[in-house]
C-alpha positions as CSV (number, residue, x, y, z in Angstrom):
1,X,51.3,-25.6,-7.9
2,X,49.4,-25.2,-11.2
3,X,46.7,-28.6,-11.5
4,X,47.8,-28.5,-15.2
5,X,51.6,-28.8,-14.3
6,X,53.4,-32.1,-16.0
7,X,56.9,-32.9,-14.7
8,X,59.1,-33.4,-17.9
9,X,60.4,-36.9,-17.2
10,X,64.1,-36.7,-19.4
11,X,66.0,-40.2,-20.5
12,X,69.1,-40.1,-21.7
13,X,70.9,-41.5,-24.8
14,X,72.9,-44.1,-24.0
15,X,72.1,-44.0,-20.2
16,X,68.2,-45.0,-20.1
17,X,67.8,-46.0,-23.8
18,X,69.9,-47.5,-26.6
19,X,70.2,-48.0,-30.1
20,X,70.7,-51.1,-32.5
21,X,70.9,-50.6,-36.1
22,X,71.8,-52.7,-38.9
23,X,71.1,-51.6,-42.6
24,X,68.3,-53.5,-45.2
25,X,70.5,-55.3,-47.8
26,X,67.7,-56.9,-49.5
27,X,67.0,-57.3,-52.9
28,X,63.2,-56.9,-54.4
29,X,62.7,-59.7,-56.8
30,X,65.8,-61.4,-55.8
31,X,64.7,-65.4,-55.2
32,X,68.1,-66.8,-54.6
33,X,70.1,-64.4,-52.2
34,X,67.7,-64.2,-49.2
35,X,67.5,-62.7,-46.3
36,X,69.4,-65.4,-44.6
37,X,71.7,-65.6,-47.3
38,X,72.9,-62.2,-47.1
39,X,76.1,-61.6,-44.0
40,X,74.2,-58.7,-41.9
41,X,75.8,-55.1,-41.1
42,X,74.7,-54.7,-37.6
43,X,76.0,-51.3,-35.5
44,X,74.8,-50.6,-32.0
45,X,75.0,-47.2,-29.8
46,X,77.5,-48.8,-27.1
47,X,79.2,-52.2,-27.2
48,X,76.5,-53.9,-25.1
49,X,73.9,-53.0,-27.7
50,X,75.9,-54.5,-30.3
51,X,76.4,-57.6,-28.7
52,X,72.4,-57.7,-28.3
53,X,71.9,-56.5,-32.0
54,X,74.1,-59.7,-33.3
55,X,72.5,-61.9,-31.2
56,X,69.0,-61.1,-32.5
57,X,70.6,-61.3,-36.4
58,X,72.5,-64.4,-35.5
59,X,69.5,-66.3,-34.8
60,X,68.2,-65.7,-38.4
61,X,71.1,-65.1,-40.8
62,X,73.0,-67.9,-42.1
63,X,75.8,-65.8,-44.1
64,X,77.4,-64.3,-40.4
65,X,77.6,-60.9,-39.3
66,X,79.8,-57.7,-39.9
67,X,79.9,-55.7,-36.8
68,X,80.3,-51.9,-38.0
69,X,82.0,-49.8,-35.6
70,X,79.4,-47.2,-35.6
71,X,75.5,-46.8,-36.9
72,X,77.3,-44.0,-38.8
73,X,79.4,-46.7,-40.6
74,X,76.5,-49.2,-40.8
75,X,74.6,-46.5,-42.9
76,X,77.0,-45.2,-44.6
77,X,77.7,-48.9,-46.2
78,X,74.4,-48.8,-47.1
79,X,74.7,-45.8,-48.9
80,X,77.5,-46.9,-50.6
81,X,76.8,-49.8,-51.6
82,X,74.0,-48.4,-53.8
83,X,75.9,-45.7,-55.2
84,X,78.6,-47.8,-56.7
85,X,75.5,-49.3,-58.4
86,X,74.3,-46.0,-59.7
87,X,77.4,-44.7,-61.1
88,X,78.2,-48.5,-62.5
89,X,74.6,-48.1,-64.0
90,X,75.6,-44.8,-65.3
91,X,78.7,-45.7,-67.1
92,X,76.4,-48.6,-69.0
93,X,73.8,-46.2,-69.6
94,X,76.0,-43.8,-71.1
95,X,77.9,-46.7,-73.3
96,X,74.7,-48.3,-74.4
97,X,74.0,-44.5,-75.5
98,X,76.9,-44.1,-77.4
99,X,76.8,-47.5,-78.8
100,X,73.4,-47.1,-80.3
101,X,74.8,-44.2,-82.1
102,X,77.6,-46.0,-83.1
103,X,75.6,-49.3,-84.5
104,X,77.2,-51.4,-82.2
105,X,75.1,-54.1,-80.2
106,X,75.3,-53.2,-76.2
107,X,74.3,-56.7,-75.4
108,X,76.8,-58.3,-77.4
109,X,79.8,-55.8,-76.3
110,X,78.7,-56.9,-72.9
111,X,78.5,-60.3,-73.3
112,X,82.4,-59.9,-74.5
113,X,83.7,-58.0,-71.6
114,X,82.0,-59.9,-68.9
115,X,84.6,-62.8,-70.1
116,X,86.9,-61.5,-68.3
117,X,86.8,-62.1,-64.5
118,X,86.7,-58.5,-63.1
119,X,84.6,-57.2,-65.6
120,X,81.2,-56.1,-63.4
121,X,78.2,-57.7,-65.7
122,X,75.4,-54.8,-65.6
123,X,72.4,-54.0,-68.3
124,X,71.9,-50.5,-69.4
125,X,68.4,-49.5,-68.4
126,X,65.5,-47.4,-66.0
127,X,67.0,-47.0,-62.6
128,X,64.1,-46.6,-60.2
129,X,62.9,-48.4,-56.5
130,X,63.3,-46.8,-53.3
131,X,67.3,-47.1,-52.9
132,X,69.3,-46.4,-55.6
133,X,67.9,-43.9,-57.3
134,X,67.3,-42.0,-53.8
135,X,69.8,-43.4,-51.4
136,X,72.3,-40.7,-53.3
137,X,71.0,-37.6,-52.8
138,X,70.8,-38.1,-48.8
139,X,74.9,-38.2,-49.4
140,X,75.0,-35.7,-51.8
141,X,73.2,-33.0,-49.6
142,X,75.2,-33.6,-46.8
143,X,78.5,-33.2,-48.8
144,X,77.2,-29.7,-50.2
145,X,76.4,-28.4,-46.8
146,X,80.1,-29.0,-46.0
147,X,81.5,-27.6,-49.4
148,X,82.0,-30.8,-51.2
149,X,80.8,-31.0,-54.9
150,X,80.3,-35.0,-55.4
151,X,80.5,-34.6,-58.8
152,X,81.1,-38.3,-59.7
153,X,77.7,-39.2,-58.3
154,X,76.3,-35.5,-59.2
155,X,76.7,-36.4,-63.0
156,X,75.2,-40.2,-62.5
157,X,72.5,-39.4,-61.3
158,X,72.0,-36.8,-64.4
159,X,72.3,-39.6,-66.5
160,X,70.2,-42.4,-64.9
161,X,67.8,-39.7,-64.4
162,X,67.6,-38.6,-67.9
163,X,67.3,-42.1,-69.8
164,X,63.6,-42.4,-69.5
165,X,64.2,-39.1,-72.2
166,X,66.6,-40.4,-74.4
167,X,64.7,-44.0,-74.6
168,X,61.5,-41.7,-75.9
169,X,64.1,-40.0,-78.3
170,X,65.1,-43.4,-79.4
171,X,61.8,-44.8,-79.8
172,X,60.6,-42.1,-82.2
173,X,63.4,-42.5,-84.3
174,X,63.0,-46.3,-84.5
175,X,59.3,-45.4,-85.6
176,X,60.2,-43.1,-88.2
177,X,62.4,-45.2,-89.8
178,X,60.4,-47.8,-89.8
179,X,57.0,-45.8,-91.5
180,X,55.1,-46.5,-88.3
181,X,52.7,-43.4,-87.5
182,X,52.6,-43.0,-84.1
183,X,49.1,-41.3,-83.8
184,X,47.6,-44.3,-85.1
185,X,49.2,-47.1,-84.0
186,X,48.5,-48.4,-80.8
187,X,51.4,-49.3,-78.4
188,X,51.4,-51.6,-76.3
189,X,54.5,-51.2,-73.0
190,X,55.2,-54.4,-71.3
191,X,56.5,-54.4,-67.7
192,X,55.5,-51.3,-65.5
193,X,57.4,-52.6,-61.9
194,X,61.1,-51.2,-61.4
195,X,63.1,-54.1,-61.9
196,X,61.9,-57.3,-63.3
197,X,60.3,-60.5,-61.6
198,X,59.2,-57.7,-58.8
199,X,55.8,-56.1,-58.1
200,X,57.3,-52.9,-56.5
201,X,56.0,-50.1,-58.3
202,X,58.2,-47.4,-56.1
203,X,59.7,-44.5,-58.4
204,X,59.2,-46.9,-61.6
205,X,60.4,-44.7,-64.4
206,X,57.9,-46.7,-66.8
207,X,55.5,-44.1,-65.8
208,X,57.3,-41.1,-67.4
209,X,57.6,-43.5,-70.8
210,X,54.2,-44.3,-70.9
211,X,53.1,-40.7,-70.0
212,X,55.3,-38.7,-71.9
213,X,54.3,-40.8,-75.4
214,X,50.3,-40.4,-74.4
215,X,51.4,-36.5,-73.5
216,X,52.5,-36.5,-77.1
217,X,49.2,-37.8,-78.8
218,X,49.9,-42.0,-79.0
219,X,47.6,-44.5,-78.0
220,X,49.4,-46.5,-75.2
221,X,48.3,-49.2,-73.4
222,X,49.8,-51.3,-70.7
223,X,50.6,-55.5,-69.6
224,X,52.3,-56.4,-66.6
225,X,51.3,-59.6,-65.0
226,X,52.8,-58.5,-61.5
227,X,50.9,-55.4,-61.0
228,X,48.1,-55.2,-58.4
229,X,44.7,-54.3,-58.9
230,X,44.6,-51.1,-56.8
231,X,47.5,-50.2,-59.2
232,X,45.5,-51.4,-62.3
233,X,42.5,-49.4,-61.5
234,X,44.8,-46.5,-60.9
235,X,46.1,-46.7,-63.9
236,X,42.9,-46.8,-66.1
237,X,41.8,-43.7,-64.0
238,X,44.3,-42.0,-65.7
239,X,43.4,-42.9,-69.3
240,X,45.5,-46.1,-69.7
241,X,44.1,-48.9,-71.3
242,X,45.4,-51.8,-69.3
243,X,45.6,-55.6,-69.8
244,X,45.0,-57.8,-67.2
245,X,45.0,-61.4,-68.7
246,X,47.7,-62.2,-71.3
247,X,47.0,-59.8,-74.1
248,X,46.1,-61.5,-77.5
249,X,45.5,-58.0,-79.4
250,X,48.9,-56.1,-79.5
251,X,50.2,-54.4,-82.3
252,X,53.1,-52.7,-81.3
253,X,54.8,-53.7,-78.2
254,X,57.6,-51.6,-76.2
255,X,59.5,-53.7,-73.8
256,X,60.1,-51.8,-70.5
257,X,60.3,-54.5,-68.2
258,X,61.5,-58.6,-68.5
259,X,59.5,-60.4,-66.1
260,X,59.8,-64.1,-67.2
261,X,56.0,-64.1,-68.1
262,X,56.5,-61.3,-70.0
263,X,59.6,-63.2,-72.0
264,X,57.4,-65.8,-72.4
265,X,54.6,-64.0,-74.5
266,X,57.4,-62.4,-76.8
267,X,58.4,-65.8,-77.8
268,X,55.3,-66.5,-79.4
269,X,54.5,-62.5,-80.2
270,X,55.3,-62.1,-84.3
271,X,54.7,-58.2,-84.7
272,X,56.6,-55.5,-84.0
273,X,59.1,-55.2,-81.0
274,X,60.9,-52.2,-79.8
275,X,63.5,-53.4,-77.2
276,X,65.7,-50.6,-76.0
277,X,68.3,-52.8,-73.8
278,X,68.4,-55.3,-76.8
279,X,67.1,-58.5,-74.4
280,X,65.7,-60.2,-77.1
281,X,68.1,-59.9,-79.8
């Protein structure tokens, strides 16, 4: 026998290993519904696994636990869940859209709807993070390779997608009805994080606004009292003048993100505001 020779040692699925699974349900930024607030989806490769899997949860979560079936029904839940948030985004995002052309305050239309008790209550805005905007396309490209054209979530995720472009749109036409030259004015974004009251940066579509208006000549500069300073410095690389106390100097600001420190400034801030979701009106 060769010296080199390894004998393949083979385990088996199910036989000499097993599998517990239970799907992240947590919100970034979210004080209120913690981990142990939130009922856990727990799935496990055979029945003893699952017992295991709850145990383990049970000794953490206060809200109980769902036992799925199958991991395949565990993930898919997942996946779900964050799609109906998409396409509910979507809908709001195409409204606010059609609103604004329309002269009509999204804010206050909302407002009036979510008196009713079905009505879902969502803001039109960036979708970004690492599960929305990306859970989606996992679902989608398995549905194409078996012949299935989810064109529900095909066409949500064209609009989420494309409403970093028409808030640019928007905010050029604000400025030219308002005289404000845009090549010598210097504006000021506030919020860079995906969400508010959260320092994750992941897939933050703040970037492509900030980007896209230095791309077309403006001087931009940024405040967000979450950020880190690897993030900060990153940023500044890159040819973006960024605050990191509470800026005292703005002249234009352009409201991305609502973090409550950030809510707090424009209380005392006097000059001019561009607000795309309406938050402050």
């Amino acid at each position: 026998m060769h010296s080199n020779f390894r004998k393949r040692i083979w385990i088996r699925f199910n036989i000499d290993f097993f599998t517990g699974y239970s799907p992240e349900r947590i919100v970034p930024g979210d004080k209120v519904n913690t981990i142990e607030k939130i009922k856990k989806v727990v799935s496990g490769s055979n029945l003893e696994t699952l017992d295991t899997v709850t145990y383990l949860y049970s000794s953490i979560i206060d809200a109980g636990i769902h036992q799925a079936p199958s991991i395949k029904i565990a993930e898919a839940s997942k996946v779900t869940e964050n799609i109906q948030r998409d396409v509910n985004i979507a809908l709001i995002n195409e409204l606010h859209q059609m609103y604004t052309l329309l002269g009509i305050d999204t804010h206050e239309v909302i407002e009036a709807a979510s008196t009713k008790w079905n009505f879902m209550k969502l803001k039109p805005g960036l979708v970004g993070g690492h599960c929305i905007s990306i859970d989606p396309y996992y679902l989608m490209h398995k549905s194409k390779m078996l012949g299935y054209s989810p064109d529900i979530m095909i066409k949500a995720r064209e609009v989420n997608e494309g409403m970093g472009d028409w808030v640019v749109s928007n905010f050029l036409s604000y400025i030219k009805q308002k005289n404000i030259d845009l090549h010598s004015t210097n504006i000021t974004f506030l919020g860079y994080t995906f969400k508010e009251n959260c320092s994750d940066i992941r897939n933050t579509k703040v970037r492509e606004l900030i980007f896209s208006l230095k791309d077309k000549g403006a001087n931009v500069s940024l405040w967000d009292p979450l950020l880190e300073l690897a993030e900060l410095d990153n940023l500044e690389s890159q040819g973006i003048k960024v605050y990191r106390t509470t800026p005292t100097d703005v002249q234009f600001a352009f409201l991305c993100v609502p973090h409550d420190e950030i809510l707090e400034f424009l209380e005392v801030y006097e000059g001019p505001l561009f607000d795309y979701k309406k938050i402050t009106y």
